[in-house]
C-alpha positions, 0 to 999 in steps of 0.5 A, a space after each residue: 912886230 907891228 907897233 900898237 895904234 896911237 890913241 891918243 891922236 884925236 880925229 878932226 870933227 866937222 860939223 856943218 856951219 848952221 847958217 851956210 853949211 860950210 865944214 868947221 872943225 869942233 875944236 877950242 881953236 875954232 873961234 865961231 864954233 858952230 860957225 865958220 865965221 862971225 857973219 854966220 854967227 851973227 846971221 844966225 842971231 838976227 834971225 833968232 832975235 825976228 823970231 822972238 819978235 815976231 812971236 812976241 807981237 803976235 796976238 794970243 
């Protein structure tokens, strides 16, 4: 008699680091989610922070 599947264990999701492109786990461990790491994250936010920037010194 086979035994019935465990549903409970969850199945590690990965997504793609948006700056580097590395696989991270989307878990609550994973301190930098969606970033492998705070460099990433950080990079991330620089270039959100010169795009706002710019678009804000451009002439309408």
């Amino acid at each position: 008699m086979q035994s019935e599947p465990d549903i409970t264990r969850k199945t590690a999701v990965t997504v793609p680091c948006p700056s580097c492109g590395q696989s991270v786990k989307w878990e609550e461990t994973s301190t930098w989610r969606p970033f492998c790491s705070r460099r990433c994250q950080l990079i991330d936010l620089n270039e959100w922070l010169s795009d706002e920037e710019e678009n804000q010194q451009k002439p309408d």
